[in-house]
C-alpha positions as CSV (number, residue, x, y, z in Angstrom):
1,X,70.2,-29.5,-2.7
2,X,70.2,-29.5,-6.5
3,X,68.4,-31.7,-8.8
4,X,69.6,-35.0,-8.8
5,X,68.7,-37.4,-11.6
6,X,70.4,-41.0,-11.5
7,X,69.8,-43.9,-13.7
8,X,70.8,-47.7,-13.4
9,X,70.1,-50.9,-14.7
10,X,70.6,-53.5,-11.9
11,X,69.3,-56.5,-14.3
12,X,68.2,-57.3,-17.7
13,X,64.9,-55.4,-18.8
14,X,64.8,-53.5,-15.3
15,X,65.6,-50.1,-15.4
16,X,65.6,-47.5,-12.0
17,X,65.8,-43.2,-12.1
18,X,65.9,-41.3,-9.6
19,X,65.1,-37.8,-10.0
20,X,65.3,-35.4,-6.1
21,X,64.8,-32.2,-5.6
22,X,64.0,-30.7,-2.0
23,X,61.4,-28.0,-3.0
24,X,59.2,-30.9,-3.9
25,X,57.1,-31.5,-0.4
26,X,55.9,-35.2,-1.9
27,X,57.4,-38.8,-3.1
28,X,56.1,-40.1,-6.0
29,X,57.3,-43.6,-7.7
30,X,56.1,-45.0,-11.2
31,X,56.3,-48.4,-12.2
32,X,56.1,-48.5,-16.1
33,X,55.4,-52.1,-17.6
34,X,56.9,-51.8,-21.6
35,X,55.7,-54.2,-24.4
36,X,55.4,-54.0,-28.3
37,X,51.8,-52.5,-29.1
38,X,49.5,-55.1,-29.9
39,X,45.7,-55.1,-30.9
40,X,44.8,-57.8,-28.0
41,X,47.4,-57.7,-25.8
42,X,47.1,-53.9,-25.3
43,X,43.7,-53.4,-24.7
44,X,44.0,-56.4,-22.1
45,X,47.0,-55.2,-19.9
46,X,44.9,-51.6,-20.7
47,X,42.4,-53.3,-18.6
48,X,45.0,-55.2,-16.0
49,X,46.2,-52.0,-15.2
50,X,43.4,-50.5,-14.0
51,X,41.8,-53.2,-11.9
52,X,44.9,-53.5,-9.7
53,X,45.5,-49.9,-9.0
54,X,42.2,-49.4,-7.0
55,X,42.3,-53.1,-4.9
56,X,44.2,-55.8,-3.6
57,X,44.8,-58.9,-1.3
58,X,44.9,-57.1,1.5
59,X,42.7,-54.5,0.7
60,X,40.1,-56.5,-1.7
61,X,37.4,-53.5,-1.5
62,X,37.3,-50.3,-3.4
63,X,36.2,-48.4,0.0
64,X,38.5,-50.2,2.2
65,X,41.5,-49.4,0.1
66,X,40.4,-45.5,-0.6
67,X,40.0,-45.9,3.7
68,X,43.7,-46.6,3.6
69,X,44.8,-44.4,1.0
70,X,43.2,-41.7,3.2
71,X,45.0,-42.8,6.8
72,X,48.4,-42.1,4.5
73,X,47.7,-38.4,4.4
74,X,45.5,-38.7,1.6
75,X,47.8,-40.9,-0.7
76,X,47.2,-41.7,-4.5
77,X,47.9,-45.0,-6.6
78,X,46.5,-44.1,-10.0
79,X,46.9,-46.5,-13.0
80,X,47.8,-45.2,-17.1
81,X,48.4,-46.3,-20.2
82,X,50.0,-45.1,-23.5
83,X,51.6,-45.3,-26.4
84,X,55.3,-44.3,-27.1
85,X,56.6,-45.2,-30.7
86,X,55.5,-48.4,-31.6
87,X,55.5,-49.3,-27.7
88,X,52.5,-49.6,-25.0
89,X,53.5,-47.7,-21.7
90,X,51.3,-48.7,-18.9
91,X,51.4,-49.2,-15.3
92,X,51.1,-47.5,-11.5
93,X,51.7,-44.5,-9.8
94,X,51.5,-43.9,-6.4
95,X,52.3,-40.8,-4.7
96,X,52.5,-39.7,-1.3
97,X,53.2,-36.4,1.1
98,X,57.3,-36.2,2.5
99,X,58.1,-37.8,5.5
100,X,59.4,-35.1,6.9
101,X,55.9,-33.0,6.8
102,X,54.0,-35.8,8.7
103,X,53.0,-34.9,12.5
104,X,55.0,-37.4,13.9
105,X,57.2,-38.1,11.4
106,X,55.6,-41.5,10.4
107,X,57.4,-43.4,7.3
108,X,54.1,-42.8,4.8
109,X,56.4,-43.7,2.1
110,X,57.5,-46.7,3.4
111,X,53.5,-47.2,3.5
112,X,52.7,-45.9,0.4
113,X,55.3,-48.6,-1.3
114,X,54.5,-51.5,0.2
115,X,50.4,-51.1,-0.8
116,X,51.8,-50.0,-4.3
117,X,54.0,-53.5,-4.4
118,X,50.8,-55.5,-2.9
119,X,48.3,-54.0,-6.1
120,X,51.4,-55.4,-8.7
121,X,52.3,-58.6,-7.0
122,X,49.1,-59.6,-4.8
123,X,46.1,-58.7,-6.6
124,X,42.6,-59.0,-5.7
125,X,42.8,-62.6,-8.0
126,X,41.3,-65.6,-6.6
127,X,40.8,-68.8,-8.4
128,X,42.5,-67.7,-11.1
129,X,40.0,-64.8,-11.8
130,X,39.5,-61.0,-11.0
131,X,36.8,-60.2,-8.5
132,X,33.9,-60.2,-11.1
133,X,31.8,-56.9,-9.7
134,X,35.3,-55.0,-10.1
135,X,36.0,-56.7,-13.7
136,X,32.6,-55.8,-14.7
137,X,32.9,-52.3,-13.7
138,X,36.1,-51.6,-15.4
139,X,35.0,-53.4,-18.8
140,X,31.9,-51.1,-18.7
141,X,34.1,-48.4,-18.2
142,X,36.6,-49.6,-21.3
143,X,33.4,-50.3,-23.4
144,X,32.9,-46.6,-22.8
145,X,35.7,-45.6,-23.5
146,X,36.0,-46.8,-26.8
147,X,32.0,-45.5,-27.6
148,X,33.2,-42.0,-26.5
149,X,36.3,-42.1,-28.5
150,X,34.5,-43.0,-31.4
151,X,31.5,-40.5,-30.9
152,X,33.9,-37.8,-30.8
153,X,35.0,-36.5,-34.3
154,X,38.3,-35.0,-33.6
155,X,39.4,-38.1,-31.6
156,X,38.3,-40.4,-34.3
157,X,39.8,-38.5,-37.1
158,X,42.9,-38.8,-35.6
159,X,42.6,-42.4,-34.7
160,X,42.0,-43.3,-38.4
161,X,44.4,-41.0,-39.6
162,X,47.1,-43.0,-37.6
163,X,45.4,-45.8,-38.8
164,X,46.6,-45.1,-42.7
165,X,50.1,-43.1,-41.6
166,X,50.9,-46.0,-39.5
167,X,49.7,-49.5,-41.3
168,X,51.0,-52.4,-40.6
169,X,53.4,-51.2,-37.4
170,X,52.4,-51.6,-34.2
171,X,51.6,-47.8,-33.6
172,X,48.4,-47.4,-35.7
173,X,47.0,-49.8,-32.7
174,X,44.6,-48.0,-29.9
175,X,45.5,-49.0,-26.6
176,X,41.8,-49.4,-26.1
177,X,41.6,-51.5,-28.6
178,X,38.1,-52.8,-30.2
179,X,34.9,-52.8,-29.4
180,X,34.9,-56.7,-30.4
181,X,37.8,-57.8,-28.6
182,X,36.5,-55.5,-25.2
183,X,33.4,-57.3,-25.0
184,X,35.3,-61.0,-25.3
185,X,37.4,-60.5,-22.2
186,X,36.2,-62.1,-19.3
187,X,38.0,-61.8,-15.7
188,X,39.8,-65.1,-16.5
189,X,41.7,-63.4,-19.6
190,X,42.7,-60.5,-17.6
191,X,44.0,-62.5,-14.8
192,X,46.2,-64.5,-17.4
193,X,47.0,-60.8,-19.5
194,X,47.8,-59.6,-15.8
195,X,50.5,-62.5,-15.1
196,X,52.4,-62.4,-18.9
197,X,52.4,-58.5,-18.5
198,X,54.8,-59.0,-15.1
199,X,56.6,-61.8,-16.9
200,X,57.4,-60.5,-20.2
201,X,57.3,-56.5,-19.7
202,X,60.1,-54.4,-19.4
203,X,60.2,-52.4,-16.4
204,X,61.3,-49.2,-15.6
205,X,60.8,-47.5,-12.3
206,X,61.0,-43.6,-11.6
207,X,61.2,-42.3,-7.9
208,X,61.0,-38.7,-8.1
209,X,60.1,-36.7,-5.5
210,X,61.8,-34.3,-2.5
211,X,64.8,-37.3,-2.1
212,X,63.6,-38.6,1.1
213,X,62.3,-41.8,0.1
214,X,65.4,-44.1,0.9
215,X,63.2,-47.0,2.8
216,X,60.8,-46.8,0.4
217,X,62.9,-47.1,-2.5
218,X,65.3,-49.7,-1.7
219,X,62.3,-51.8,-0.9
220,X,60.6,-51.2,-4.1
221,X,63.9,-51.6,-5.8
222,X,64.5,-55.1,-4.1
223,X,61.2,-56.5,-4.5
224,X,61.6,-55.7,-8.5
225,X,65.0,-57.0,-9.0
226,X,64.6,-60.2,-7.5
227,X,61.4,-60.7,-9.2
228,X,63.0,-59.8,-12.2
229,X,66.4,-62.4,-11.5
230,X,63.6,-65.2,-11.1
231,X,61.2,-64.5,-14.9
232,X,61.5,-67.6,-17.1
233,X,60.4,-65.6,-19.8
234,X,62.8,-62.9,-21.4
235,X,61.1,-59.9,-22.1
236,X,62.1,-57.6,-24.6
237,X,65.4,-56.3,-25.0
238,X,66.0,-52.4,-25.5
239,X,68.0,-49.4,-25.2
240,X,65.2,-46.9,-26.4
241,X,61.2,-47.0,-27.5
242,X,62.8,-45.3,-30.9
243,X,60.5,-47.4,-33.8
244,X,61.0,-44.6,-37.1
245,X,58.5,-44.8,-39.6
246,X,59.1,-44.7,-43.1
247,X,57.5,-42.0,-45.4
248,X,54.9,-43.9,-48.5
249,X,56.4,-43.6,-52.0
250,X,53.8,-41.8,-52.8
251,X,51.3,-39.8,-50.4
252,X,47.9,-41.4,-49.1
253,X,44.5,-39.8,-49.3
254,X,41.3,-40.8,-47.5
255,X,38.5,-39.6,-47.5
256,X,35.4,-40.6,-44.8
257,X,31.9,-39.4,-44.6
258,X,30.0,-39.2,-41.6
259,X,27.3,-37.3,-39.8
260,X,29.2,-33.8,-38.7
261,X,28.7,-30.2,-39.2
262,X,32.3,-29.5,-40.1
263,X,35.2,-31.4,-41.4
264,X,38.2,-32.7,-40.1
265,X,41.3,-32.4,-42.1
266,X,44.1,-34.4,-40.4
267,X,47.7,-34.7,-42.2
268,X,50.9,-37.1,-41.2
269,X,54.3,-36.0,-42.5
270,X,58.0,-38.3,-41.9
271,X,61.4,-38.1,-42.2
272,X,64.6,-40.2,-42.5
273,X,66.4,-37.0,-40.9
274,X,65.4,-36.8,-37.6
275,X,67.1,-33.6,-35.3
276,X,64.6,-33.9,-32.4
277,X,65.5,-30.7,-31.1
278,X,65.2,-28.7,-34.9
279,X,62.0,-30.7,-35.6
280,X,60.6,-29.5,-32.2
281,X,61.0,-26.1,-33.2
282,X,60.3,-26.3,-37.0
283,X,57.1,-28.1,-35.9
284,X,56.2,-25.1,-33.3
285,X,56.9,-22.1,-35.8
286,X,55.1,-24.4,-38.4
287,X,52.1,-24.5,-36.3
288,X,52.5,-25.2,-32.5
289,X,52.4,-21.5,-31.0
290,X,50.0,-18.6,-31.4
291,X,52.6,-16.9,-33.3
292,X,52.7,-19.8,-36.2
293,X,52.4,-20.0,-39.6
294,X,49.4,-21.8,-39.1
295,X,47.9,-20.2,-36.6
296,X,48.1,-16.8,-38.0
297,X,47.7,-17.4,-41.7
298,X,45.7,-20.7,-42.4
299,X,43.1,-20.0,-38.8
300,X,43.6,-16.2,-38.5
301,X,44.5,-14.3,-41.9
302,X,42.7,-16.1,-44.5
303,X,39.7,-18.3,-41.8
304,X,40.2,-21.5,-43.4
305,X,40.5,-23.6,-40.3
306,X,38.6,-23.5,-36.8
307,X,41.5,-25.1,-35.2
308,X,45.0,-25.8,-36.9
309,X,48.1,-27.1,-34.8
310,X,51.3,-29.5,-35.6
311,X,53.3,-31.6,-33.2
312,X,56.3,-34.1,-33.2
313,X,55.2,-37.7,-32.7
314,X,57.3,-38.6,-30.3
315,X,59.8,-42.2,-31.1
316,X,58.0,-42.1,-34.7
317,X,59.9,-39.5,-36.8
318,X,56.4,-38.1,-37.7
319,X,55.2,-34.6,-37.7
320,X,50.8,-34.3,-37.4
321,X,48.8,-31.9,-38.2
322,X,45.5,-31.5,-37.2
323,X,42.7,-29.1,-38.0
324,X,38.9,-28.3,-38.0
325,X,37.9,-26.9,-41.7
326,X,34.7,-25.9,-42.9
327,X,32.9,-28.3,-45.3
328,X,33.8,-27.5,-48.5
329,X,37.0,-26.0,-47.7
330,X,39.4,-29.2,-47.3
331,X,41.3,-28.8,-50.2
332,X,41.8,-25.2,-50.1
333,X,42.8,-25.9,-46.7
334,X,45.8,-28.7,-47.5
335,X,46.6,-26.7,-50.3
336,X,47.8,-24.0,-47.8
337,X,49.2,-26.0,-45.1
338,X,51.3,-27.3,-47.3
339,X,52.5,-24.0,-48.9
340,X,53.2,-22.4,-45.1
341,X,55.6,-26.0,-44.6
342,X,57.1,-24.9,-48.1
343,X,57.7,-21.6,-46.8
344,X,59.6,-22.5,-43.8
345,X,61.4,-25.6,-46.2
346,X,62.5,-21.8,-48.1
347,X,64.0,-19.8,-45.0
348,X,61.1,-18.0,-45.9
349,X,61.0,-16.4,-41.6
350,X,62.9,-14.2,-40.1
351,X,65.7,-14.3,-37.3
352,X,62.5,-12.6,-34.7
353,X,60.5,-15.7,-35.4
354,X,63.3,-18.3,-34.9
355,X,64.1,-16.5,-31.4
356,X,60.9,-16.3,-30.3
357,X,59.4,-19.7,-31.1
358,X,62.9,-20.8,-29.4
359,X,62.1,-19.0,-26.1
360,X,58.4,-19.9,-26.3
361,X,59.8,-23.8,-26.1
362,X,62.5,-23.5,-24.1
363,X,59.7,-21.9,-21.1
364,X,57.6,-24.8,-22.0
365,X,61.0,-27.5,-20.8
366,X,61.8,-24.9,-17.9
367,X,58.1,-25.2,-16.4
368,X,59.3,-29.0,-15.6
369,X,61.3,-27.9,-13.0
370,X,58.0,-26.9,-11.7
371,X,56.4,-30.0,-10.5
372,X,57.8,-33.9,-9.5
373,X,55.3,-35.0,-12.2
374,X,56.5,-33.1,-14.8
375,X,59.9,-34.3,-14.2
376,X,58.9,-37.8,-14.3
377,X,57.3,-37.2,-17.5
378,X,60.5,-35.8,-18.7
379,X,63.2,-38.2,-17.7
380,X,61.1,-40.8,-18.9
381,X,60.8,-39.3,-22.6
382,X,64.5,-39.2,-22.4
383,X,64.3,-42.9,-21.4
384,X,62.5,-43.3,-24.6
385,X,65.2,-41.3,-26.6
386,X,68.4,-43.4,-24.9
387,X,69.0,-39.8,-24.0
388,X,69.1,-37.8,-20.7
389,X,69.4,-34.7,-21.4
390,X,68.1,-32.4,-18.5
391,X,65.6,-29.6,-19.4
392,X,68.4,-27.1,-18.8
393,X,70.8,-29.5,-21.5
394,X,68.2,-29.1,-23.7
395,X,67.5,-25.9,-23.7
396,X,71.1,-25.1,-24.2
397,X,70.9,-27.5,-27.9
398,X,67.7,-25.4,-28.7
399,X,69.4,-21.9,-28.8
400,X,72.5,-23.2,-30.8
401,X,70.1,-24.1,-33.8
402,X,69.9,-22.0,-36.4
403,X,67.8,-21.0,-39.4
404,X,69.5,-23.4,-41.5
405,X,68.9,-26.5,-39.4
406,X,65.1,-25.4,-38.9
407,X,65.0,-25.4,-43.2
408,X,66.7,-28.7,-43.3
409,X,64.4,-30.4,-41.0
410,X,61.3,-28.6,-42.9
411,X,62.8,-30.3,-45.8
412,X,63.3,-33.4,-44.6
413,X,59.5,-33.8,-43.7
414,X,57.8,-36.0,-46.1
415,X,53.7,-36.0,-46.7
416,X,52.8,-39.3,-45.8
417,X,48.5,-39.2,-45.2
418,X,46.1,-37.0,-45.5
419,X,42.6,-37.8,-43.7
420,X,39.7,-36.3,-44.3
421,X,36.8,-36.7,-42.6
422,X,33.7,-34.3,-44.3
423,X,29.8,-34.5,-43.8
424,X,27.5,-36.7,-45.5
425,X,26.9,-35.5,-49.3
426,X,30.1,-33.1,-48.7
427,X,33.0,-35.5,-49.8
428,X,36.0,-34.0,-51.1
429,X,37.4,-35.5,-54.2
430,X,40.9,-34.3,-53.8
C-alpha cells in the first residue's frame, strides 16, 4: 500500500487527516486543541494539557494509569504545546503498537483510544477542581519551566527578541506564560481553563499510522463530532493558522545587559512577499546549512560568531536569525549578516550553491517518509498553510525555483529587530 493522506471536515471547527502507510508497525492519533495565543489563557490550557495526559476518571493515579499504559504493549499518551503563527497548538498524543503485531491479535488500538478519549472528556476533576497533589506537581514543574527558560541566555534572547519583532500580536506571547500569572492558578482555574479549551478550541485530529486503526478511529471520530454538534460556544473559524506580520517603518534596536560571558545577537527580518518554498531555501543558503553564507563566512572565515543560523518562522512571514558573538563584536557582527543577506538580495551565488542547498532540503522533507511522527508533523504544517502538499509535491516546487526567485525573496526580506543581549559594562551602542 502507498501513502495515503485524507482530509475532511465533518462539522464546523472539527477537522480529521488520515495519513497510512503499511511500513509503519504503530497507530498513533493526535488531538490538537487551536486557540488565538493569549498571555493567560495559554499558559492555563499549557497547564490543562498536561494534567490530563498522565490521569483520569478511571484511572485517577499516575501509577495506575502508567500500569495500563504498560498492559497495552507499552502504550504512550504524551501531552504538547506550541505556537504556530499567532495561534497556540496544544493537546494529546497517544500512540500505540499495530494490531496486527499483538500475540493474539488484541484491538490495543481500540484500547489505546478509548483511555485517550477518557483523559479529554473524563478527567481526574472532582468538585470542580483537579486532584490537588497532581496540580501541584505540574505548577511546580511550569514554575520551572519558566525559571529555566529565563536562566538560559540563548532561550531568553530569543524570547525578548520576539517580544520586540512581534508587539502587540498574539505571537510575541510564551506559551508558558509568566512567572506572575503561573503562581495565581489554582486547580479551580485549570478545571475552568480545561472546560472553555474543549468548548471554544478548534480541533483537528490526525490518525497516522500503519492504516489499521478503523475501530479506533471511527470511535474517536464519533465521540468528537457529536461533542462538537452539541458546543454552545462557536469557536474560532479558520481555514489556516496564516497571521503575517508586518515589517516596522523603520528597524528596532535593543539592547539588554545582563550577567553572561558572551553576547547574543538575535535579528528578525519580514516580508509582504511570501514564496514559502523560495524563502525556505533563501533562508537555508542564507544561513541554515553548513554550506551557508553564514556559516562559512560570518562563524568560519572571519570568527565573528560562535553559533550563526537563520530559519523561516513558520505562519509569520518572518525570517530569524540567531547567533552567539563575542562581547564587543555585535556590531561588526550585524554589520556582516546583513551584507551576506545583501549578497544573496544581488544573485551574488552561484548555480552549485542553489542545487545543493536545494538537495540538502529536499533530503530534509524526504526523511518524513521515515517515521509516522514525522508525517504527522508534516501534514499538520500543511494544515497550518491551507495547503497539502505531500513531501514529494514539495519537493517537486523546490527544484523548479530558480536563482531569480531566491533574489526576489532575499529582497523582499525586510529588517524588522535587532536584539542584543551583551554582558554587564559591555553594551553596544549601535
Amino acid at each position: 500500500m502507498s501513502l495515503i493522506s485524507e482530509n475532511s471536515q465533518p462539522a464546523e471547527s472539527l477537522y480529521f487527516t488520515r495519513i497510512a502507510d503499511e511500513k509503519f508497525k504503530t497507530e498513533a492519533v493526535v488531538v490538537r486543541f487551536i486557540t488565538r495565543l493569549d498571555e493567560i489563557m495559554s499558559q492555563r490550557y499549557t497547564a490543562v494539557v498536561s494534567l490530563i495526559s498522565e490521569t483520569n476518571a478511571d484511572y485517577p493515579e499516575k501509577d495506575m494509569f502508567a500500569k495500563k499504559l504498560a498492559s497495552l504493549y507499552g502504550a504512550s499518551v504524551n501531552s504538547f504545546s506550541y505556537r504556530t503563527g499567532d495561534y497556540l497548538v496544544c493537546g494529546l498524543s497517544a500512540e500505540c503498537i499495530s494490531d496486527k503485531y499483538t500475540i493474539n491479535k488484541e484491538n490495543i488500538t481500540l484500547e489505546c483510544a478509548k483511555l485517550l478519549l477518557n483523559c479529554i472528556f473524563a478527567p481526574n476533576i472532582k468538585d470542580g477542581k483537579f486532584d490537588e497533589q497532581l496540580f501541584s506537581q505540574k505548577k511546580h514543574q511550569l514554575i520551572d519551566s519558566i525559571n529555566n527558560a529565563s536562566n538560559n541566555r540563548h532561550a531568553y534572547a530569543v524570547k525578548k527578541a520576539r517580544e520586540s519583532a512581534f508587539y502587540g500580536e498574539p505571537s510575541s506571547v510564551s506559551t508558558t506564560g509568566t512567572l506572575e500569572n503561573a503562581e495565581k492558578l489554582t486547580s479551580e482555574i485549570a478545571a475552568e481553563s480545561y472546560r472553555k479549551l474543549l468548548d471554544e478550541a478548534v480541533i483537528s485530529i490526525s490518525f497516522c499510522g500503519c492504516g489499521n486503526n478503523t475501530e479506533a478511529r471511527k470511535l474517536i471520530s464519533d465521540t468528537f463530532t457529536v461533542f462538537v454538534s452539541k458546543r454552545k460556544n462557536k469557536a474560532l473559524s479558520l481555514s489556516n493558522l496564516i497571521s503575517h506580520s508586518v515589517v516596522k517603518p523603520t528597524p528596532e534596536f535593543v539592547t539588554e545587559e545582563i550577567e553572561q560571558a558572551q553576547s547574543k545577537l538575535v535579528m528578525f527580518f519580514k516580508t509582504d512577499n511570501v514564496n514559502i518554498y523560495a524563502d525556505k531555501i533563501m533562508s537555508a543558503m542564507f544561513g541554515g546549512t553548513p554550506f551557508s553564507k553564514l556559516f562559512v563566512n560570518v562563524r568560519e572565515k572571519m570568527s565573528l560568531c560562535y553559533y550563526c543560523q537563520s530559519g523561516i518562522i513558520d505562519c509569520k512571514a518572518a525570517m530569524l536569525v540567531d547567533s552567539g558573538v563575542e562581547a564587543g563584536n555585535e556590531k561588526i557582527a550585524q554589520d556582516e549578516i546583513l551584507r551576506q543577506l545583501d549578497s544573496l538580495r544581488c544573485g551574488d551565488f552561484v548555480d552549485e550553491e542553489l542545487e545543493n542547498t536545494k538537495r540538502y532540503i529536499c533530503g530534509l522533507f524526504r526523511s518524513n517518509y521515515d517515521s509516522a511522527e514525522s508525517l504527522n508533523s508534516w501534514y499538520f504544517y500543511q494544515f497550518a498553510r491551507g495547503t497539502h502538499d505531500s513531501p514529494d509535491d514539495s519537493i517537486k516546487k523546490i527544484m523548479k525555483l530558480t536563482k531569480d526567485d531566491i533574489i526576489n525573496s532575499a529582497k523582499g526580506f525586510k529588517l524588522d529587530t535587532v536584539y542584543t543581549l551583551v554582558p554587564t559594562g559591555g553594551k553596544d551602542d549601535a
